[in-house]
N, C-alpha and C positions, 0 to 999 in steps of 0.2 A: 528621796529626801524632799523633793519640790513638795509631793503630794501630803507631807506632813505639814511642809509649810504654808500649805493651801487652807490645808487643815484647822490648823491654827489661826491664820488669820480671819477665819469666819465666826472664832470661837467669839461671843457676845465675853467673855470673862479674858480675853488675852492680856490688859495691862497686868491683869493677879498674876496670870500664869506666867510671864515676861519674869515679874517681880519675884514667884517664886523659884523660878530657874537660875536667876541670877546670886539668890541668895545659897541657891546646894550647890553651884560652882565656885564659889566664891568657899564654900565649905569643903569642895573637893579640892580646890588647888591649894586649900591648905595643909591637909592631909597628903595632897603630893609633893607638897617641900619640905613636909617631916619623913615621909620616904626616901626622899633624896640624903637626907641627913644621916637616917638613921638602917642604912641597906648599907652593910660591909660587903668588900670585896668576894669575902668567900661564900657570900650565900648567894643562891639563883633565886631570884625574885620578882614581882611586874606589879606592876600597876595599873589596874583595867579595872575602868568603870567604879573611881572612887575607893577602891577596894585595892590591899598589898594582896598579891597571892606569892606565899613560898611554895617551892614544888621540894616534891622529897627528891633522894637520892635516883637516878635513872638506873636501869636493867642493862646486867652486860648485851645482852642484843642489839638494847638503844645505841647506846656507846659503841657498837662495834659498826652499825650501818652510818651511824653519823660519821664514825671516824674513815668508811669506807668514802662517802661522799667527799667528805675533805679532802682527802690525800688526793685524791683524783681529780677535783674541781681547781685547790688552789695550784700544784702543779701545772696545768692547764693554765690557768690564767694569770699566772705568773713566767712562765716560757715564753707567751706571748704578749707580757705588757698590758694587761686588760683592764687593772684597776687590783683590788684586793676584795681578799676572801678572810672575815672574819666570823673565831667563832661562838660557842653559845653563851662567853660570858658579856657582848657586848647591848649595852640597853642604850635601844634602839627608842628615840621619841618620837611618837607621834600625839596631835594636837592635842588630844583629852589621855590615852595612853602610854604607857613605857613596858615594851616586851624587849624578852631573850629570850629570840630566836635560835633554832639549833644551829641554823648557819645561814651567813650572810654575805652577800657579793655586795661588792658598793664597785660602777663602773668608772673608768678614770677621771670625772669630771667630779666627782662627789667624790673618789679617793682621794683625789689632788687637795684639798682641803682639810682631810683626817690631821690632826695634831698628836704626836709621841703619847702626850700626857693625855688625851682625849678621853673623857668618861662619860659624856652623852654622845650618842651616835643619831646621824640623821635615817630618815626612813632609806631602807636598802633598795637600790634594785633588783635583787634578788632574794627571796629566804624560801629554806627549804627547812621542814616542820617532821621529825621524825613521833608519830604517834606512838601516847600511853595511855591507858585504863583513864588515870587522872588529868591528862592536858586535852585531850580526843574534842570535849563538848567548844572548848574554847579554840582550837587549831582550828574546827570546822565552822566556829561560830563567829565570836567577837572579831578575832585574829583575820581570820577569814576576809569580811565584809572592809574594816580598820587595814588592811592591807590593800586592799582595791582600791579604795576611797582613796590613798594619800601615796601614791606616786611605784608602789611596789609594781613594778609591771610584769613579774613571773612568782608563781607560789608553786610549789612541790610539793606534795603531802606525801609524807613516807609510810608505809606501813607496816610495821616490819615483822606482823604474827604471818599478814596473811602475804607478806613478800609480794606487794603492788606498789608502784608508784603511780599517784595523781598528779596530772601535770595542767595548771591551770595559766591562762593568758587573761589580762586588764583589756581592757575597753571600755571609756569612758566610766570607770571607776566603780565599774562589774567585773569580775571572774566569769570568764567561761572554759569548761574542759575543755583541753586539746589534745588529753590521751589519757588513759587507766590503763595499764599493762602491769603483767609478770615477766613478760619475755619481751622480746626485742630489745628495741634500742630509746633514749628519749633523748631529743635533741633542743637544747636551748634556746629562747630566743632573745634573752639577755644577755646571758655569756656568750659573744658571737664565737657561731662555732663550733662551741663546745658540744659533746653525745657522750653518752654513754653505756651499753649495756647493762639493761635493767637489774640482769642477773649479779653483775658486779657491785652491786649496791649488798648482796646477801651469801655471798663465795668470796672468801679473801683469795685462795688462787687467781681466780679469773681476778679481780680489781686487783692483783697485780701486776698482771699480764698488760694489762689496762695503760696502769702506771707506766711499766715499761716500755708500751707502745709510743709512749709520749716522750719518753726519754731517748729514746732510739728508733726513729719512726721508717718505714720498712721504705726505701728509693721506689719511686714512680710516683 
Protein backbone atom coordinates (compact mmCIF):
# COMPACT_ATOMS: atom_id res chain seq x y z
CA UNK A 1 0.00 0.00 0.00
CA UNK A 2 2.96 2.68 0.91
CA UNK A 3 4.27 2.15 -2.66
CA UNK A 4 0.66 3.16 -4.01
CA UNK A 5 0.82 5.99 -1.78
CA UNK A 6 4.15 6.85 -3.05
CA UNK A 7 2.62 6.74 -6.15
CA UNK A 8 0.17 9.01 -5.91
CA UNK A 9 1.80 11.52 -4.28
CA UNK A 10 4.03 12.17 -7.17
CA UNK A 11 0.94 12.24 -9.34
CA UNK A 12 1.12 16.22 -10.78
CA UNK A 13 -3.03 15.66 -10.83
CA UNK A 14 -3.43 14.21 -7.11
CA UNK A 15 -5.91 17.19 -5.73
CA UNK A 16 -8.46 15.66 -8.84
CA UNK A 17 -7.75 12.27 -7.93
CA UNK A 18 -8.09 12.92 -3.83
CA UNK A 19 -11.33 14.65 -5.09
CA UNK A 20 -12.48 11.97 -7.18
CA UNK A 21 -12.01 9.22 -4.73
CA UNK A 22 -13.77 10.95 -2.28
CA UNK A 23 -16.65 11.51 -4.33
CA UNK A 24 -17.06 7.17 -5.30
CA UNK A 25 -16.67 6.74 -1.51
CA UNK A 26 -18.96 8.87 -0.44
CA UNK A 27 -21.16 6.94 -3.36
CA UNK A 28 -20.05 3.53 -2.03
CA UNK A 29 -20.97 4.09 1.51
CA UNK A 30 -24.15 4.90 0.33
CA UNK A 31 -24.78 2.00 -1.36
CA UNK A 32 -23.52 0.23 1.75
CA UNK A 33 -26.40 1.52 4.11
CA UNK A 34 -29.01 0.55 1.56
CA UNK A 35 -27.36 -2.99 2.00
CA UNK A 36 -27.50 -2.73 5.46
CA UNK A 37 -31.11 -1.94 5.12
CA UNK A 38 -32.19 -3.92 2.73
CA UNK A 39 -30.13 -7.64 3.17
CA UNK A 40 -32.77 -9.85 5.26
CA UNK A 41 -31.79 -12.36 7.52
CA UNK A 42 -32.34 -15.27 5.40
CA UNK A 43 -30.16 -14.39 2.42
CA UNK A 44 -26.23 -14.77 2.33
CA UNK A 45 -25.00 -11.87 1.09
CA UNK A 46 -21.56 -9.22 1.26
CA UNK A 47 -20.61 -6.31 0.35
CA UNK A 48 -17.15 -6.10 -1.45
CA UNK A 49 -15.83 -3.39 -3.19
CA UNK A 50 -19.02 -1.21 -3.72
CA UNK A 51 -20.77 -4.09 -5.17
CA UNK A 52 -23.91 -6.62 -3.03
CA UNK A 53 -22.81 -10.01 -3.92
CA UNK A 54 -25.58 -12.76 -3.19
CA UNK A 55 -24.28 -16.30 -3.39
CA UNK A 56 -26.60 -19.12 -4.48
CA UNK A 57 -27.53 -22.01 -2.41
CA UNK A 58 -24.00 -24.24 -1.42
CA UNK A 59 -23.31 -28.04 -2.34
CA UNK A 60 -24.13 -30.76 0.13
CA UNK A 61 -20.18 -31.35 0.27
CA UNK A 62 -19.81 -27.62 1.15
CA UNK A 63 -22.23 -28.00 3.87
CA UNK A 64 -20.94 -31.23 5.01
CA UNK A 65 -17.06 -30.17 5.41
CA UNK A 66 -18.05 -26.92 6.91
CA UNK A 67 -20.38 -28.55 9.33
CA UNK A 68 -17.44 -31.17 9.84
CA UNK A 69 -15.12 -28.17 10.89
CA UNK A 70 -17.68 -26.69 13.25
CA UNK A 71 -18.72 -29.47 15.34
CA UNK A 72 -14.97 -30.09 15.92
CA UNK A 73 -13.70 -26.44 16.26
CA UNK A 74 -16.61 -25.07 18.43
CA UNK A 75 -16.56 -28.14 20.82
CA UNK A 76 -13.02 -27.58 21.11
CA UNK A 77 -13.23 -24.23 22.00
CA UNK A 78 -15.80 -24.10 24.08
CA UNK A 79 -14.59 -27.12 26.57
CA UNK A 80 -11.83 -24.89 27.05
CA UNK A 81 -13.21 -21.38 27.31
CA UNK A 82 -11.44 -19.82 24.27
CA UNK A 83 -13.92 -17.33 22.98
CA UNK A 84 -16.62 -18.38 20.33
CA UNK A 85 -17.05 -19.91 17.17
CA UNK A 86 -19.58 -18.43 14.97
CA UNK A 87 -21.07 -19.34 11.82
CA UNK A 88 -21.61 -18.45 8.15
CA UNK A 89 -24.52 -16.24 8.75
CA UNK A 90 -22.67 -13.69 10.75
CA UNK A 91 -21.36 -10.34 8.58
CA UNK A 92 -18.32 -9.71 9.52
CA UNK A 93 -17.16 -5.76 8.99
CA UNK A 94 -14.47 -4.67 7.82
CA UNK A 95 -13.35 -0.87 6.79
CA UNK A 96 -14.53 -0.80 3.12
CA UNK A 97 -16.23 -4.55 3.24
CA UNK A 98 -18.97 -6.84 4.88
CA UNK A 99 -18.18 -10.72 4.36
CA UNK A 100 -19.86 -14.12 5.55
CA UNK A 101 -17.41 -16.11 6.19
CA UNK A 102 -18.02 -19.88 6.46
CA UNK A 103 -16.71 -19.91 9.83
CA UNK A 104 -15.51 -17.73 12.32
CA UNK A 105 -13.67 -17.83 15.82
CA UNK A 106 -13.62 -14.42 17.50
CA UNK A 107 -11.01 -15.15 20.74
CA UNK A 108 -12.21 -14.14 24.17
CA UNK A 109 -11.21 -10.55 24.32
CA UNK A 110 -13.31 -9.81 21.06
CA UNK A 111 -16.02 -12.52 22.42
CA UNK A 112 -16.38 -10.71 25.67
CA UNK A 113 -17.89 -7.80 23.83
CA UNK A 114 -20.40 -9.90 21.22
CA UNK A 115 -24.02 -8.62 22.33
CA UNK A 116 -27.29 -11.26 22.09
CA UNK A 117 -28.85 -9.02 19.62
CA UNK A 118 -25.54 -8.35 17.61
CA UNK A 119 -25.83 -8.14 13.77
CA UNK A 120 -22.49 -6.58 12.74
CA UNK A 121 -19.70 -8.63 13.77
CA UNK A 122 -16.01 -7.21 14.17
CA UNK A 123 -13.23 -8.81 12.00
CA UNK A 124 -12.55 -12.44 13.46
CA UNK A 125 -9.65 -13.96 14.54
CA UNK A 126 -9.99 -16.62 12.84
CA UNK A 127 -12.09 -17.64 9.38
CA UNK A 128 -12.07 -20.67 7.58
CA UNK A 129 -13.40 -20.22 3.81
CA UNK A 130 -14.72 -23.53 2.36
CA UNK A 131 -14.27 -23.27 -1.58
CA UNK A 132 -16.91 -23.17 -4.67
CA UNK A 133 -16.92 -22.70 -8.57
CA UNK A 134 -18.54 -19.21 -7.65
CA UNK A 135 -16.74 -17.81 -4.25
CA UNK A 136 -12.98 -19.53 -5.45
CA UNK A 137 -11.76 -15.92 -7.25
CA UNK A 138 -12.96 -13.88 -4.24
CA UNK A 139 -11.76 -16.43 -1.14
CA UNK A 140 -8.28 -16.28 -2.86
CA UNK A 141 -8.55 -12.72 -3.76
CA UNK A 142 -10.37 -9.61 -2.23
CA UNK A 143 -11.15 -11.89 0.94
CA UNK A 144 -7.86 -13.10 0.92
CA UNK A 145 -5.56 -9.86 1.02
CA UNK A 146 -9.00 -7.66 3.32
CA UNK A 147 -8.36 -10.58 5.80
CA UNK A 148 -4.59 -9.90 6.33
CA UNK A 149 -4.78 -6.28 6.06
CA UNK A 150 -7.39 -5.95 9.12
CA UNK A 151 -6.39 -8.01 12.12
CA UNK A 152 -7.55 -11.67 10.81
CA UNK A 153 -4.40 -13.43 12.09
CA UNK A 154 -5.24 -17.25 10.73
CA UNK A 155 -7.20 -17.95 7.23
CA UNK A 156 -7.98 -21.66 6.21
CA UNK A 157 -8.86 -22.33 2.74
CA UNK A 158 -10.90 -25.37 2.44
CA UNK A 159 -11.14 -27.33 -0.48
CA UNK A 160 -13.26 -29.77 -0.70
CA UNK A 161 -13.23 -31.44 -4.60
CA UNK A 162 -9.64 -31.79 -4.16
CA UNK A 163 -9.80 -32.69 -0.22
CA UNK A 164 -6.77 -30.14 0.79
CA UNK A 165 -6.69 -27.65 3.36
CA UNK A 166 -4.56 -24.26 2.94
CA UNK A 167 -3.46 -22.97 6.07
CA UNK A 168 -2.28 -19.40 5.91
CA UNK A 169 -0.49 -17.26 8.94
CA UNK A 170 -0.67 -12.86 9.02
CA UNK A 171 2.57 -10.96 9.35
CA UNK A 172 2.39 -7.63 9.18
CA UNK A 173 -0.80 -7.69 7.15
CA UNK A 174 0.53 -10.45 4.55
CA UNK A 175 -0.43 -14.03 4.43
CA UNK A 176 1.97 -16.55 4.22
CA UNK A 177 1.53 -20.47 3.97
CA UNK A 178 2.31 -22.54 6.67
CA UNK A 179 0.88 -25.75 5.26
CA UNK A 180 -1.24 -27.28 2.06
CA UNK A 181 -2.00 -30.91 2.95
CA UNK A 182 -4.56 -33.89 2.38
CA UNK A 183 -3.21 -35.86 5.10
CA UNK A 184 -1.77 -35.21 8.38
CA UNK A 185 -2.71 -33.03 10.87
CA UNK A 186 -3.17 -28.96 10.78
CA UNK A 187 -2.61 -27.20 13.93
CA UNK A 188 -3.95 -23.78 14.94
CA UNK A 189 -2.24 -20.82 15.86
CA UNK A 190 -5.24 -18.82 16.91
CA UNK A 191 -7.34 -21.36 18.43
CA UNK A 192 -4.57 -22.31 21.06
CA UNK A 193 -4.20 -25.59 20.91
CA UNK A 194 -6.50 -26.68 18.70
CA UNK A 195 -5.41 -29.85 15.54
CA UNK A 196 -7.04 -31.53 13.60
CA UNK A 197 -6.77 -34.29 11.23
CA UNK A 198 -6.90 -33.23 7.79
CA UNK A 199 -8.88 -36.20 6.93
CA UNK A 200 -11.55 -35.48 9.33
CA UNK A 201 -12.53 -32.29 7.66
CA UNK A 202 -13.86 -35.08 4.43
CA UNK A 203 -14.89 -38.75 6.63
CA UNK A 204 -17.57 -38.15 9.03
CA UNK A 205 -16.35 -41.47 10.96
CA UNK A 206 -13.08 -40.21 11.75
CA UNK A 207 -14.39 -36.36 12.61
CA UNK A 208 -16.34 -38.31 14.98
CA UNK A 209 -13.95 -40.11 16.46
CA UNK A 210 -12.35 -36.60 16.72
CA UNK A 211 -15.27 -35.20 18.44
CA UNK A 212 -15.30 -37.92 20.81
CA UNK A 213 -11.56 -37.63 21.48
CA UNK A 214 -12.43 -34.27 22.95
CA UNK A 215 -15.19 -35.44 24.82
CA UNK A 216 -13.58 -38.25 26.41
CA UNK A 217 -10.00 -37.69 26.03
CA UNK A 218 -7.75 -40.88 26.48
CA UNK A 219 -5.69 -40.49 30.59
CA UNK A 220 -1.92 -39.62 30.23
Amino acid sequence: MNAIVEQLLRATTLPEIVDELQARLAQERARREKFYEETSDDQKAEFINGEVIMHSPATMRHLEVRERLSTVIRLYVNLHQLGRVVGEKALCVFPRNDYEPDLCFFGRVKAALLQPTQRKFPPPDFIAEVLSESTESKDRGEKFDDYAAHGVGEYWIIDPAGEIVEQYLAREGRYSLAQKSGTGEVRSVAVNGFSIPVRALFDDQLNLQVARGLLHPTPG
